[in-house]
N, C-alpha and C positions, 0 to 999 in steps of 0.2 A: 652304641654305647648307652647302657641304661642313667636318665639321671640320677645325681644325686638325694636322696629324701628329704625335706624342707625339715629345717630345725624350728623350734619355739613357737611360739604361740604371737596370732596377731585377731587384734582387737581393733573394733571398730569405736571411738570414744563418738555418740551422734545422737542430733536432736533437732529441733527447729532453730533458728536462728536469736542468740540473745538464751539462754539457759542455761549457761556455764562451761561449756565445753571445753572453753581455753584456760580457764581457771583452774578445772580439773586435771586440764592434762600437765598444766605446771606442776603440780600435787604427785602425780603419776609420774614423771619425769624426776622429781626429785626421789621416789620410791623406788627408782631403777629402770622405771621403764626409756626405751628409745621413743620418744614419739615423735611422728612426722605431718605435718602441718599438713593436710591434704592441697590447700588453694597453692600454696606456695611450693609442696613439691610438683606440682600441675604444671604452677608457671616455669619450672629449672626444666623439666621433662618437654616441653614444647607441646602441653597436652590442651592448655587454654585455646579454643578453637574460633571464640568470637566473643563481644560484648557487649550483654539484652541492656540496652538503654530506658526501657520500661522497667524491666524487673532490676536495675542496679545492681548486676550480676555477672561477675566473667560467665562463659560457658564452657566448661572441662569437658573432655572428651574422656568418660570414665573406662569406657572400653577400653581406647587407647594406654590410658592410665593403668588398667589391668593388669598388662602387659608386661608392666615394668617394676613390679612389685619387689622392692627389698626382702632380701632375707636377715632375720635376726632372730634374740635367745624371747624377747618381750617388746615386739614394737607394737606401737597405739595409732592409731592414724586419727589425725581428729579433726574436725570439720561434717558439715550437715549433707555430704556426701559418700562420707566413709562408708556405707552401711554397703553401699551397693559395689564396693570392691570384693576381692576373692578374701574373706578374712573367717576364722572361726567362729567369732562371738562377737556380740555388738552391743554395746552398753547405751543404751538408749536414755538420757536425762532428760526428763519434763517439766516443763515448770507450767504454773496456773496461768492463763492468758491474762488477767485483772493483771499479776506483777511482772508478765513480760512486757506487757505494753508502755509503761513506762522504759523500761530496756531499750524499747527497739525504736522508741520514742528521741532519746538520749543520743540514739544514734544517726538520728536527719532522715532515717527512713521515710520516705514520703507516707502519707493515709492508705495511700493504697496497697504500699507493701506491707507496711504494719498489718492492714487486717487482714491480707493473703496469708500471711505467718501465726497470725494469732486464730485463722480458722485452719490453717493445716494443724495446730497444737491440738484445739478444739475435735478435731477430726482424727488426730493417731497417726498422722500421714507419715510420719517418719517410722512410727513403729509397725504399720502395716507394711510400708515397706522392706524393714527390718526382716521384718516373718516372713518374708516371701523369699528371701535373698540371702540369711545368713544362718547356720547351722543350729547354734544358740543365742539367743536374745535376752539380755537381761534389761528390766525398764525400772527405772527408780525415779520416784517426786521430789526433785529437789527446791522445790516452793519455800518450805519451812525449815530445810537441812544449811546449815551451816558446809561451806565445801570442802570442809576436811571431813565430817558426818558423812556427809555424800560420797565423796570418793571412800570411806571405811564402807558402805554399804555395801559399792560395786566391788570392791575388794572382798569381803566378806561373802561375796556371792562364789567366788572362787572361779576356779579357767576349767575347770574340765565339764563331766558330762552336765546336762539339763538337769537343773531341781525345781522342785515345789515352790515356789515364792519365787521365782524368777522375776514374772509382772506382777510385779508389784498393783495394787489397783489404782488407776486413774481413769477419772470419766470427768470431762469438761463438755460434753455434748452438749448439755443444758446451757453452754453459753454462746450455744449457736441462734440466731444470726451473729455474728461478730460488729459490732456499730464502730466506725471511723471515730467517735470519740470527739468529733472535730465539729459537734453541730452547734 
């Protein structure tokens, strides 16, 4: 018996840690979409496999996760893992490390996760990731956007094929070495 063919459209809403993700997907959620927490639909799935005591981090078994993927008309999975489930498109938000660090700062993040995240930013590491793993990638700067602007961006970017202006330009390379902030 052949399956059934998946309905709608699923978005990855993803980025480093501390750059809006949650904000937006409130935005998107009031917009129509279903969005689902990735950490916490992890923990209901029994997908959380361990937890890094250095990196202040459950560890999801994303694979595992894969596996169990909803279907819906417009669901958003959001969280700094989404990118690497089975999804169409991935909206990648970045923000400048100068104004994440206070963020992630606010958050008790120890020094050394702060500038593990503020050089993954520095680096594209979520949106290299992104492009190796999801069909289309949109990446947008939300440094100086206001998070309704932002989320009008990624909406404005629209669901179906790849356009011109997709990545948006960002380059924080030049704030590599990343300093603890903390001397």
């Amino acid at each position: 018996m052949a399956s059934k063919p998946r309905q709608g459209i699923r978005v990855a809403l993803t980025g480093t840690p501390g750059v809006g993700k949650t904000t937006l997907a409130a935005l998107a959620a009031a917009d129509g979409w279903t969005v689902v927490d990735v950490k916490a639909w992890a923990k209901a799935e029994g997908c959380v496999v361990d937890y890094d005591e250095e990196d202040q981090a459950a560890v999801i078994d994303v694979e595992a996760l894969a596996k169990r993927m909803p279907d819906g008309e417009r669901l958003l999975f959001e969280g700094h893992l989404s990118h690497l489930l089975p999804v169409d498109l991935a909206w990648v938000v970045r923000c400048d490390p100068e104004a994440l660090r206070p963020r992630l700062a606010a958050r008790g993040y120890k020094p050394a996760k702060v500038r593990e995240n503020l050089e993954a930013e520095a680096l594209d590491l979520i949106l290299q990731e992104a492009l190796d793993a999801v069909p289309r990638v949109v990446q947008r700067d939300g440094t100086r956007r206001s998070p309704q602007a932002l989320y009008k961006a990624f909406a404005d970017a629209g669901l179906g094929a790849a356009k011109a202006g997709d990545l948006e330009p960002v380059d924080w390379s030049d704030r590599l070495p990343i300093a603890d902030g903390m001397d």
